[in-house]
C-alpha positions as CSV (number, residue, x, y, z in Angstrom):
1,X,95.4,123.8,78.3
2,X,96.5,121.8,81.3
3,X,93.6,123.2,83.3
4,X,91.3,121.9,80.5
5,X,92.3,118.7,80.7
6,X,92.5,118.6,84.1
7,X,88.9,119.3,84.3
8,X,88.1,117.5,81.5
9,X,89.7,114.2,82.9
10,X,89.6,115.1,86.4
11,X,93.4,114.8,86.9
12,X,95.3,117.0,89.0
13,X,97.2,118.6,86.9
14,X,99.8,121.9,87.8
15,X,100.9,124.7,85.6
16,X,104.7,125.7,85.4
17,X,106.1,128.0,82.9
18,X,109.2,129.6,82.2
19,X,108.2,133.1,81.3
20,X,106.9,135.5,84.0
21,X,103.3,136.6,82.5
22,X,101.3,138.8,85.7
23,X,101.4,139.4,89.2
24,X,104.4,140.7,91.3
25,X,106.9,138.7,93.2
26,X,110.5,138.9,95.0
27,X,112.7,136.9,93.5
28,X,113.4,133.7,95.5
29,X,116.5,132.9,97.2
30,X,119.2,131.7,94.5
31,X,119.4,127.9,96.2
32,X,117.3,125.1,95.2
33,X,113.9,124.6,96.8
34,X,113.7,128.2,97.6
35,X,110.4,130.2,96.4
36,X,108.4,133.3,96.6
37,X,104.8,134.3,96.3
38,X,103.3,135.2,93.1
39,X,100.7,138.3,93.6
40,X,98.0,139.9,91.9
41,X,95.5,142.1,93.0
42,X,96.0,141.1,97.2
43,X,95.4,137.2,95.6
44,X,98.5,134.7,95.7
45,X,98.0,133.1,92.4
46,X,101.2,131.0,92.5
47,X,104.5,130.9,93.1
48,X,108.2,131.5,91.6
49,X,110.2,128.6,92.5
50,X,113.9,128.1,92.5
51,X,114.5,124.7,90.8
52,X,118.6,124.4,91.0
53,X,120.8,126.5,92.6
54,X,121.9,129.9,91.0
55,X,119.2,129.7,88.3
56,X,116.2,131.5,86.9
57,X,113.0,130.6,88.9
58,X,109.8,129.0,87.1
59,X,106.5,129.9,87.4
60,X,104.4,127.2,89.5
61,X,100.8,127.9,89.7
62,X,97.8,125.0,90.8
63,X,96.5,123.6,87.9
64,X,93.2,121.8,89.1
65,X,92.5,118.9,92.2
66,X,95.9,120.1,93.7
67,X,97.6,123.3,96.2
68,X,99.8,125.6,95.9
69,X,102.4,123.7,97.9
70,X,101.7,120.7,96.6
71,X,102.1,121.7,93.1
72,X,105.7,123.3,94.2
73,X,106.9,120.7,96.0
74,X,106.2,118.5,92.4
75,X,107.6,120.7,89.9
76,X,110.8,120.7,92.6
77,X,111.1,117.1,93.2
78,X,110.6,116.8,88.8
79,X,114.0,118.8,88.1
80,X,116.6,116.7,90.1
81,X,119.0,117.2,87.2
82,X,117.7,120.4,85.3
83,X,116.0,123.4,85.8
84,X,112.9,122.3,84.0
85,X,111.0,119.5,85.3
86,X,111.2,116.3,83.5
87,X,108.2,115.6,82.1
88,X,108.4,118.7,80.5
89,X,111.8,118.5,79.2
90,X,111.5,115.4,78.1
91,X,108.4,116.7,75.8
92,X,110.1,119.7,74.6
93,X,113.5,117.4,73.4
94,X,110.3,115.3,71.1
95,X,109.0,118.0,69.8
96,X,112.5,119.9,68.9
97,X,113.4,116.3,67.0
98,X,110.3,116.1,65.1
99,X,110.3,119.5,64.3
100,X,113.7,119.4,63.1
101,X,113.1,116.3,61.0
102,X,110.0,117.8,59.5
103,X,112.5,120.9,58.1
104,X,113.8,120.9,54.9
């Protein structure tokens, strides 16, 4: 979806998800900042990138109008606090709130 919009808008825009979904890697060093090379098929399609120390990497891949190490170097300087960046936390705590308000 991000890529859509990116290209739709023509807005850099970079993907970053918690879940592994293809290629191989090595996990990263357990410190912040650290990363590894997401591979498929010979092809470095992103990378997994250690956000805070001692925690489970994400998923950082170039989205569209931006690099690899660009996009990693964001999605690092977004989660100063957390493990997910901020942007996307902070999306993910309004939809939990209106989800839960929308419950019976």
């Amino acid at each position: 979806l991000a890529c859509h919009l990116g290209v739709l808008f023509d807005v850099p825009v970079i993907g970053c998800g918690k879940t592994y979904l293809l290629g191989d890697y090595r996990e990263p060093e357990p410190v912040r900042g650290s990363h590894a090379d997401l591979v498929e098929q010979g092809e470095v399609i992103g990378s997994v990138v250690r956000t805070q120390d001692d925690v489970r990497p994400l998923f950082v891949s170039p989205g569209h109008r931006i690099s690899l190490p660009t996009a990693r170097d964001w999605i690092v300087r977004l989660a100063q606090h957390y493990r997910q960046p901020e942007p996307i936390r902070r999306a993910n705590q309004v939809v939990n709130e209106h989800r839960h308000r929308a419950s019976p």
